[in-house]
MARVO-213127 format. One record per atom (N, C-alpha, C): atom name; x, y, z. Coordinates in nm, 2 decimals, always signed. Example, Ala and Ser with C-alpha at 12.3 -4.5 7.8 and 13.67 -1.06 7.14 Angstrom:
BEGIN
atomo: N | u: +1.32 | v: -0.57 | w: +0.78
atomo: CA | u: +1.23 | v: -0.45 | w: +0.78
atomo: C | u: +1.32 | v: -0.33 | w: +0.78
atomo: N | u: +1.28 | v: -0.22 | w: +0.71
atomo: CA | u: +1.37 | v: -0.11 | w: +0.71
atomo: C | u: +1.29 | v: +0.00 | w: +0.79
END
This chain:
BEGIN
atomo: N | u: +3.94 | v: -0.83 | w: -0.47
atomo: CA | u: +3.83 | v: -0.92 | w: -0.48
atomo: C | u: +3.72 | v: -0.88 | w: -0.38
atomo: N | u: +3.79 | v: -0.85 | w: -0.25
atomo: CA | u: +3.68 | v: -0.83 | w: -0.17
atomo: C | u: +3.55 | v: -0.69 | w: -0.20
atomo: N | u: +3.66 | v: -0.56 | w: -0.22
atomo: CA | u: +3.57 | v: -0.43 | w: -0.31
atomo: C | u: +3.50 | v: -0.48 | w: -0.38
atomo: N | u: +3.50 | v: -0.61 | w: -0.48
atomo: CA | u: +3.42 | v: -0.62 | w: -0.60
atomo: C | u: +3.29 | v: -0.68 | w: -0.55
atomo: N | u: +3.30 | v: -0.79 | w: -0.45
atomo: CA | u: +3.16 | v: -0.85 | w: -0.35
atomo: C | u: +3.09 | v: -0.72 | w: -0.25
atomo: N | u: +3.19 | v: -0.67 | w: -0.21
atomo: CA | u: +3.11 | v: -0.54 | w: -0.11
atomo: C | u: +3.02 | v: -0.47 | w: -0.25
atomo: N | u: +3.12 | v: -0.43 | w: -0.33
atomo: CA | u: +3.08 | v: -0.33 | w: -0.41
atomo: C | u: +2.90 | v: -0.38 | w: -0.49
atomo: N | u: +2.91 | v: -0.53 | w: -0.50
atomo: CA | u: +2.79 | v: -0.62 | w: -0.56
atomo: C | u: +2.69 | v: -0.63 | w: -0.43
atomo: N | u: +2.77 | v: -0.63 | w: -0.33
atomo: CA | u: +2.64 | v: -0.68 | w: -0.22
atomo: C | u: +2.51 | v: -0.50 | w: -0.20
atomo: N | u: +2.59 | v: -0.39 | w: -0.21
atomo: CA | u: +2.56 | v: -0.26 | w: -0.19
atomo: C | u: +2.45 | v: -0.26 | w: -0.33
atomo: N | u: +2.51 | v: -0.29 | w: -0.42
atomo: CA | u: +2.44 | v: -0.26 | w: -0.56
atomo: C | u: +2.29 | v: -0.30 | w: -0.53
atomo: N | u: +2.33 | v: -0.45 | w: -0.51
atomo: CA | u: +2.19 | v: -0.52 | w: -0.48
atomo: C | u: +2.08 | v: -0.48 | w: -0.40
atomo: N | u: +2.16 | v: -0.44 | w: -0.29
atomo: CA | u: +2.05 | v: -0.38 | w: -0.21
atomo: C | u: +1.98 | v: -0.24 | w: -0.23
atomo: N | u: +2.06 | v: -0.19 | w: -0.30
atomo: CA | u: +2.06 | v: -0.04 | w: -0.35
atomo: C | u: +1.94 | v: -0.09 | w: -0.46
atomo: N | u: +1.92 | v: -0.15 | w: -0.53
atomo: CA | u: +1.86 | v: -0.20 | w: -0.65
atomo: C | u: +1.72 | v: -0.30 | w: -0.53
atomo: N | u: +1.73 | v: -0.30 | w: -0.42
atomo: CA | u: +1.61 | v: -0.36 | w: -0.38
atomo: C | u: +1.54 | v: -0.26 | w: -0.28
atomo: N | u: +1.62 | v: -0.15 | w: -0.24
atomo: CA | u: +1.55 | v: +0.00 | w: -0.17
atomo: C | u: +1.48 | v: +0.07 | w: -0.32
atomo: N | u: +1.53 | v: +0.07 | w: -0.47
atomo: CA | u: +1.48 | v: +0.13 | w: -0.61
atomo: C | u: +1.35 | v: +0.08 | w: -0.63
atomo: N | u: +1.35 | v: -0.11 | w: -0.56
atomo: CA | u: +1.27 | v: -0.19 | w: -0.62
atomo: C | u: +1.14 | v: -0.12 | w: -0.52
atomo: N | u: +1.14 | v: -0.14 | w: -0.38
atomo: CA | u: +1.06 | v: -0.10 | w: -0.29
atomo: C | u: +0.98 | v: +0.03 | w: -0.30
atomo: N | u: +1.10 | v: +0.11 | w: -0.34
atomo: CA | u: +1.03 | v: +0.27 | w: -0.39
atomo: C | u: +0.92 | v: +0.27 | w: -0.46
atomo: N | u: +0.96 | v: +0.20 | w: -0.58
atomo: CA | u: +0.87 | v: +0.19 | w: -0.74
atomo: C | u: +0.76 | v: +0.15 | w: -0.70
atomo: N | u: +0.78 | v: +0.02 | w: -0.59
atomo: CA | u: +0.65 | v: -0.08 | w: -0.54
atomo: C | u: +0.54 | v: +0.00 | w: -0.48
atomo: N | u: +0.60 | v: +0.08 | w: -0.40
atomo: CA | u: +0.46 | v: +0.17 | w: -0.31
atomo: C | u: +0.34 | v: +0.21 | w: -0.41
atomo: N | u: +0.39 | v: +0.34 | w: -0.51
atomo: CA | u: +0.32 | v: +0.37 | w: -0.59
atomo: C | u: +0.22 | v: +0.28 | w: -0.67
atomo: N | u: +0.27 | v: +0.17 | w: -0.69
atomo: CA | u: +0.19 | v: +0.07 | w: -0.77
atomo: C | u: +0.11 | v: -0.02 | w: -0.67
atomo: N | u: +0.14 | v: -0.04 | w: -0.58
atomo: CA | u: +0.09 | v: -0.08 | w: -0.42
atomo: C | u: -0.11 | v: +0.02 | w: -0.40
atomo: N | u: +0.00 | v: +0.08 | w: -0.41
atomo: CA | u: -0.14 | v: +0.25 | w: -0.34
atomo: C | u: -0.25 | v: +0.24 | w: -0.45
atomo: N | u: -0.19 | v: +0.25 | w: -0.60
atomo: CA | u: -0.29 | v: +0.23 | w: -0.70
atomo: C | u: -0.36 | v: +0.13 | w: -0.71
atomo: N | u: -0.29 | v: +0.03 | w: -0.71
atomo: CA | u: -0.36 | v: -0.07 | w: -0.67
atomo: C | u: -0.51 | v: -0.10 | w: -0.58
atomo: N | u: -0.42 | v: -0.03 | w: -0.42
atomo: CA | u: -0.53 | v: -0.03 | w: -0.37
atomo: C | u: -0.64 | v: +0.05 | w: -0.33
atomo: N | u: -0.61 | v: +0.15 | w: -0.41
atomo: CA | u: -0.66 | v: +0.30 | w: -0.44
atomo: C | u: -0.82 | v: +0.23 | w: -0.53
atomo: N | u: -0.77 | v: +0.15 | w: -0.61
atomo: CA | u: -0.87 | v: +0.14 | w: -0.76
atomo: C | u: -0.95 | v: -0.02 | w: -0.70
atomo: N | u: -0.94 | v: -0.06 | w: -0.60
atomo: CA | u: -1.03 | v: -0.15 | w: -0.52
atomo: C | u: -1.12 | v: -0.12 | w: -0.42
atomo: N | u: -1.07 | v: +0.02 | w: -0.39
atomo: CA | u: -1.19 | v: +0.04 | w: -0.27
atomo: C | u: -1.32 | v: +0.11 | w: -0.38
atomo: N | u: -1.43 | v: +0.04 | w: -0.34
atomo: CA | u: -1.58 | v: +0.10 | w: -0.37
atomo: C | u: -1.55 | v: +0.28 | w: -0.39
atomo: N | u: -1.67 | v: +0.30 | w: -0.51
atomo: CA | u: -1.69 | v: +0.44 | w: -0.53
atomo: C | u: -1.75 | v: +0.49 | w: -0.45
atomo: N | u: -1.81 | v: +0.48 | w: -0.37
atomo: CA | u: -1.87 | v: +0.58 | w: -0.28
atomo: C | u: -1.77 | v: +0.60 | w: -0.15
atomo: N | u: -1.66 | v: +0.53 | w: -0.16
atomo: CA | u: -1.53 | v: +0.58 | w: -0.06
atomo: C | u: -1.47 | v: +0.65 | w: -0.10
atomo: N | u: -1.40 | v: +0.65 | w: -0.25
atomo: CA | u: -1.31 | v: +0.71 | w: -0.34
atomo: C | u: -1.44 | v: +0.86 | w: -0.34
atomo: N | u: -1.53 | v: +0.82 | w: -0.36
atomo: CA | u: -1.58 | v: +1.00 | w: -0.40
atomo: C | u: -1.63 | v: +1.09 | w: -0.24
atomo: N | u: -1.58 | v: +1.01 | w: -0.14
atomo: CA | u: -1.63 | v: +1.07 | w: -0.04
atomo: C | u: -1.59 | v: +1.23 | w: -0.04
atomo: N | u: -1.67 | v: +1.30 | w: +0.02
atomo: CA | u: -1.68 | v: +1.45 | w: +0.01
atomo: C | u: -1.57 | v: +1.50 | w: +0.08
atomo: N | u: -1.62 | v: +1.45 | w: +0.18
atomo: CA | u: -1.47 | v: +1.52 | w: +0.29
atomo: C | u: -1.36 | v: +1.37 | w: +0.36
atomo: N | u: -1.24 | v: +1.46 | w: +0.44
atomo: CA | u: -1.17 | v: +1.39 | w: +0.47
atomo: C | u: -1.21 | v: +1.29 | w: +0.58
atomo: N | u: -1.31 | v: +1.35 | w: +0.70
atomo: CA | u: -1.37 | v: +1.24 | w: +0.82
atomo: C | u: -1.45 | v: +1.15 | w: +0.72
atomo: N | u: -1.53 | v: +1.21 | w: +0.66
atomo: CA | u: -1.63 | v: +1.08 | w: +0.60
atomo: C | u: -1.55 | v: +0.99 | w: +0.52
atomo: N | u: -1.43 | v: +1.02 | w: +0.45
atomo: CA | u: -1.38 | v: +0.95 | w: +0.41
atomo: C | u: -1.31 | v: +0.85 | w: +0.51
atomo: N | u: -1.27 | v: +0.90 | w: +0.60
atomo: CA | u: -1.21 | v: +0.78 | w: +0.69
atomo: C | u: -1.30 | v: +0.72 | w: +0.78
atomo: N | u: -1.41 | v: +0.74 | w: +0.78
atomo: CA | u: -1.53 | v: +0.67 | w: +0.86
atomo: C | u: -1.54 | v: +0.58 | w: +0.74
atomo: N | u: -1.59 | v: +0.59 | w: +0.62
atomo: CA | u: -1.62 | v: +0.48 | w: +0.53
atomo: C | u: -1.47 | v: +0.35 | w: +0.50
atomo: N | u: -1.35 | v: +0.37 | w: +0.53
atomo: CA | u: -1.27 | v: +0.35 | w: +0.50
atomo: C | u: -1.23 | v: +0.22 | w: +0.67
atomo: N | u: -1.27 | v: +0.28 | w: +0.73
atomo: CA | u: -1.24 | v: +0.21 | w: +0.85
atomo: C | u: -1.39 | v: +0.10 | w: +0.84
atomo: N | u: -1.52 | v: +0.15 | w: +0.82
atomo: CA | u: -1.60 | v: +0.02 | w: +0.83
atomo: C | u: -1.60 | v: -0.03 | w: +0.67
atomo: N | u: -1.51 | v: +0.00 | w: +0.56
atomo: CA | u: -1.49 | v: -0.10 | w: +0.47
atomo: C | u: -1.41 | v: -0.17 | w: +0.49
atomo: N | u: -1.30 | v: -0.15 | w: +0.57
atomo: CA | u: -1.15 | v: -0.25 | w: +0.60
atomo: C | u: -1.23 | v: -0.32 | w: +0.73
atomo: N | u: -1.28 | v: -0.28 | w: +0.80
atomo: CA | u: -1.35 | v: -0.38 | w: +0.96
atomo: C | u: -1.41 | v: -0.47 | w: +0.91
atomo: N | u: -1.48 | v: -0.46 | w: +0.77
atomo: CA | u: -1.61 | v: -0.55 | w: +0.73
atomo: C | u: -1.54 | v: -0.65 | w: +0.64
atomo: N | u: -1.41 | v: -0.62 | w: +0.57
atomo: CA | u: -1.33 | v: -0.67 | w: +0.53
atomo: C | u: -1.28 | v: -0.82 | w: +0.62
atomo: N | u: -1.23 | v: -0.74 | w: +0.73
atomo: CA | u: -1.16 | v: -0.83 | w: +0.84
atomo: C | u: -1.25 | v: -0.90 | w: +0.92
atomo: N | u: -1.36 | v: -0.91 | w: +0.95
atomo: CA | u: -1.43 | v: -0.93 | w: +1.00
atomo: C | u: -1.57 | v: -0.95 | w: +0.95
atomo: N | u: -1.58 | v: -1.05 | w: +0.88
atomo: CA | u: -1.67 | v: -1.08 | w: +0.78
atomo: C | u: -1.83 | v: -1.12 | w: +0.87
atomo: N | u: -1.81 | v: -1.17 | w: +0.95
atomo: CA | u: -1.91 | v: -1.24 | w: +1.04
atomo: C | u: -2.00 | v: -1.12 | w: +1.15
atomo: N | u: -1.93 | v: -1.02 | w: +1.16
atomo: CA | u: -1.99 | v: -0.96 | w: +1.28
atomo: C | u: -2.04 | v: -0.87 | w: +1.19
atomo: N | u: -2.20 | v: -0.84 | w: +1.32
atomo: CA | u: -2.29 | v: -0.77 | w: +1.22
atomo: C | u: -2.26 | v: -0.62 | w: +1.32
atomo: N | u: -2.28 | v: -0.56 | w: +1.23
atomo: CA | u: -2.22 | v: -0.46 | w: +1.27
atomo: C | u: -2.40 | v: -0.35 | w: +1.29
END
């Protein structure tokens, strides 16, 4: 009896490390296909993270004028 509870408790979690896997990807697209087009088409990699940092700042911080 006890093998069969270990063996169920492993499954489960094994089955919630599969769940978390799957999640990222659907996570990223998610939030991939919410950021504004002129971030997603940025040319290069700095300008992309310059636009990415004052779209998430302006995000969190609604009030300050930047």
């Amino acid at each position: 009896m006890l093998y069969y509870v270990l063996s169920v408790l492993w499954m489960t979690s094994y089955l919630h490390i599969i769940d978390a896997v799957k999640a990222f990807p659907v996570a990223a697209s998610l939030f991939w296909n919410s950021l504004p087009s002129d971030i997603r088409s940025s040319p290069s990699l700095p300008i992309f993270r310059q636009r990415l940092k004052t779209f998430l700042f302006r995000q969190s911080f609604p009030d300050v004028v930047l």
